[in-house]
C-alpha positions as CSV (number, residue, x, y, z in Angstrom):
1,X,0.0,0.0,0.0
2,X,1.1,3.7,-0.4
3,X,2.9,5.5,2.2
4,X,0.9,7.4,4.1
5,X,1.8,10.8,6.0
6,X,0.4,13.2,8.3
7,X,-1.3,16.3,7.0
8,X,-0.3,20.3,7.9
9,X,-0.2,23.4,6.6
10,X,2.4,25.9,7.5
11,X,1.3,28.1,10.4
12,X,1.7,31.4,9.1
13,X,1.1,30.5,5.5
14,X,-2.2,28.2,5.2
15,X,-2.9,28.1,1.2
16,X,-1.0,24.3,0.8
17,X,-1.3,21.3,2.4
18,X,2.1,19.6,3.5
19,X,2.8,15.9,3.7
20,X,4.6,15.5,7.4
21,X,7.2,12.9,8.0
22,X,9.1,13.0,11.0
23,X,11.0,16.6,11.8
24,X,9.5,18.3,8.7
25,X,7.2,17.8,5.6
26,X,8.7,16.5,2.4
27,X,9.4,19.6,1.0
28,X,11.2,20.5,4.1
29,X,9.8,22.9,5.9
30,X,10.2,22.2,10.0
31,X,7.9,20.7,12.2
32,X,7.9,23.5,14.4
33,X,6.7,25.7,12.0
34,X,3.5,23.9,10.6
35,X,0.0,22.9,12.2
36,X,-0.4,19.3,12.2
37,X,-3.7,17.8,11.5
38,X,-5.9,14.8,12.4
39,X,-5.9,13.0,8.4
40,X,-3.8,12.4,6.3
41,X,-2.1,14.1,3.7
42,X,-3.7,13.4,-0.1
43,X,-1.8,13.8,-2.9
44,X,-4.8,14.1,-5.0
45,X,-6.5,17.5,-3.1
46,X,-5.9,20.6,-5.2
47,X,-4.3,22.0,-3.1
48,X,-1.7,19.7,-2.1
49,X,2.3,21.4,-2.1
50,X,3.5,20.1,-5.5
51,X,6.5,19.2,-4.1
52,X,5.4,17.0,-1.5
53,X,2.6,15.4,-3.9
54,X,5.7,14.4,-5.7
55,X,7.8,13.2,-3.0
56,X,4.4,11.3,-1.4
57,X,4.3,9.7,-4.6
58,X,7.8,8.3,-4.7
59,X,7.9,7.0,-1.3
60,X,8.3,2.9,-1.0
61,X,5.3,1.3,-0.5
62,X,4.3,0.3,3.3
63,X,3.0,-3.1,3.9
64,X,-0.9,-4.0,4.4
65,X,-2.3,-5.4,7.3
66,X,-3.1,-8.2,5.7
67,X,0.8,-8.7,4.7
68,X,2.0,-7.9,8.4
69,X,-0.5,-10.9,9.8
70,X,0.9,-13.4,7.1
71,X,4.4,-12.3,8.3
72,X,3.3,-13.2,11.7
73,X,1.6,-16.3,11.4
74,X,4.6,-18.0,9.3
75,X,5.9,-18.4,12.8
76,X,2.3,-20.6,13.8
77,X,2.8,-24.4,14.0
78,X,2.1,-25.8,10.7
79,X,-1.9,-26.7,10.4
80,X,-4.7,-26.6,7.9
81,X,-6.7,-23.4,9.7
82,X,-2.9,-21.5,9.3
83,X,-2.9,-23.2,5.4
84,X,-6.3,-21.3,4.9
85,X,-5.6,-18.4,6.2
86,X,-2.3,-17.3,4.9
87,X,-4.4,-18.1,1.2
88,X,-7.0,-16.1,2.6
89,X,-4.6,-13.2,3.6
90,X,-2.6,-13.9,0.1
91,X,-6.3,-12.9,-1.2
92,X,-7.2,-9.7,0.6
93,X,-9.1,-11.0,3.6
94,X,-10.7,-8.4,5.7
95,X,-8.6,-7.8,9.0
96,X,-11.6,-7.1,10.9
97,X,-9.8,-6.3,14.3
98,X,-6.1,-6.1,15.4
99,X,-5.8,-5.2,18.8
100,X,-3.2,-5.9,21.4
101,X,-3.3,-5.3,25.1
102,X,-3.7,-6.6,28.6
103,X,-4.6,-11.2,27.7
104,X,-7.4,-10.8,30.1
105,X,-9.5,-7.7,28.9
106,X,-8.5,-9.1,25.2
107,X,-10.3,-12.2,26.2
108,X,-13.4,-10.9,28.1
109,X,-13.9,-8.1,25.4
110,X,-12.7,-9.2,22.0
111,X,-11.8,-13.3,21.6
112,X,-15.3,-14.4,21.7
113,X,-14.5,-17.6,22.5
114,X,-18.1,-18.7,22.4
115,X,-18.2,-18.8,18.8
116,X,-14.9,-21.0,18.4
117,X,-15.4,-24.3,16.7
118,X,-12.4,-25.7,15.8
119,X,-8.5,-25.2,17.2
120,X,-10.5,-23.9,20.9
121,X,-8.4,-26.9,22.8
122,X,-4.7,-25.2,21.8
123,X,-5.6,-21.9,22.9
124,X,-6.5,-22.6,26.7
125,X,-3.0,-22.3,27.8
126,X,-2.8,-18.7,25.5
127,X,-6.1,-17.4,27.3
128,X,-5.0,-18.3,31.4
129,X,-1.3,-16.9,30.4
130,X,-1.6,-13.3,31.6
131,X,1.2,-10.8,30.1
132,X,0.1,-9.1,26.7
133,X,-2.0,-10.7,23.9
134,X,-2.7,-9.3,20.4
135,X,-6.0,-10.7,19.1
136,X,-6.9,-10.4,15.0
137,X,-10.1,-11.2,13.7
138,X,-9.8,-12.1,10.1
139,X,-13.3,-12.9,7.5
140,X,-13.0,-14.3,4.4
141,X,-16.0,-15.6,2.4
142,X,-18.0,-17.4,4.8
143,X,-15.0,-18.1,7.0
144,X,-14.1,-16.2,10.6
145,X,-10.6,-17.0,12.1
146,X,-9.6,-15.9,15.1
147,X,-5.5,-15.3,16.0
148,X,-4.1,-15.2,19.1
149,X,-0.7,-13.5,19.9
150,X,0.9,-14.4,22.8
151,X,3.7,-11.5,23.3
152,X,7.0,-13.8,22.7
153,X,5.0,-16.6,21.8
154,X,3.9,-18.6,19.1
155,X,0.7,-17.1,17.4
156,X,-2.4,-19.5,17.5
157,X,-4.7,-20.0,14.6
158,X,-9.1,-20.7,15.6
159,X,-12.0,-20.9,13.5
160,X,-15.2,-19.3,15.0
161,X,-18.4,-19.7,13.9
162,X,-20.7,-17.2,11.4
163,X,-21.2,-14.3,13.7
């Protein structure tokens, strides 16, 4: 996917709209001298800075969520749900929810574990652990998965149910 960057204009100068990255937008003007705002910066608004709609436009593509998951899960014990999902991901399945926190208000608010139908019985340990989980929710077609990521642990693959 494209590279994304914050939006500003400069403070005393509002007419263009700057693309932000790091200490200073593309065209470099400094940080401290623009107002940052809450989107991001479009290459396609007329009144973009020319120079930074060039600059945004050469800027090496970022991955996807979807290609940051299958990065993660090629570290999952090898199974059939991990099989299907990493072709799911290679297809554009809809990241539903990536969160990470605290495993016990992940679990109560987010796992659902209710609705898990298959790969429930390798997760127990995952779900009792403590520490930090991140929890994705993936759909694809008729398909739900749920994945579970133990911080320094190996991610776990489940299938729930139709919600």
């Amino acid at each position: 996917m494209p590279a994304s960057f914050t939006a500003c204009r400069e403070t005393d100068a509002q007419a263009a709209e700057h693309a932000l990255s790091g200490n200073a937008t593309l065209c470099g003007i400094p940080r401290d001298q623009v107002t940052v705002y809450r989107h991001l910066f479009s290459a396609r608004k007329a009144e973009a800075c020319p120079q930074c709609r060039t600059k945004a436009a050469d800027a090496p593509t970022e991955p996807g969520v979807q290609e940051l998951l299958h990065g993660r899960l090629e570290h999952a014990a090898p199974s059939g749900l991990r099989d299907e999902l990493l072709a799911a991901l290679r297809q554009g399945a809809d990241v539903r929810l990536w969160i990470n926190g605290p495993t016990e208000q992940m679990v109560r608010h987010y796992a659902e574990l209710h609705r898990i139908v298959e790969g429930g019985e390798l997760i127990t340990p995952v779900v009792r652990g403590g520490g930090r989980l991140g929890l994705a929710r993936v759909v694809h077609g008729a398909q739900e998965f749920v994945v579970f990521l133990p911080e320094g642990g190996v991610p776990l693959i489940a299938r729930a149910a139709p919600a």
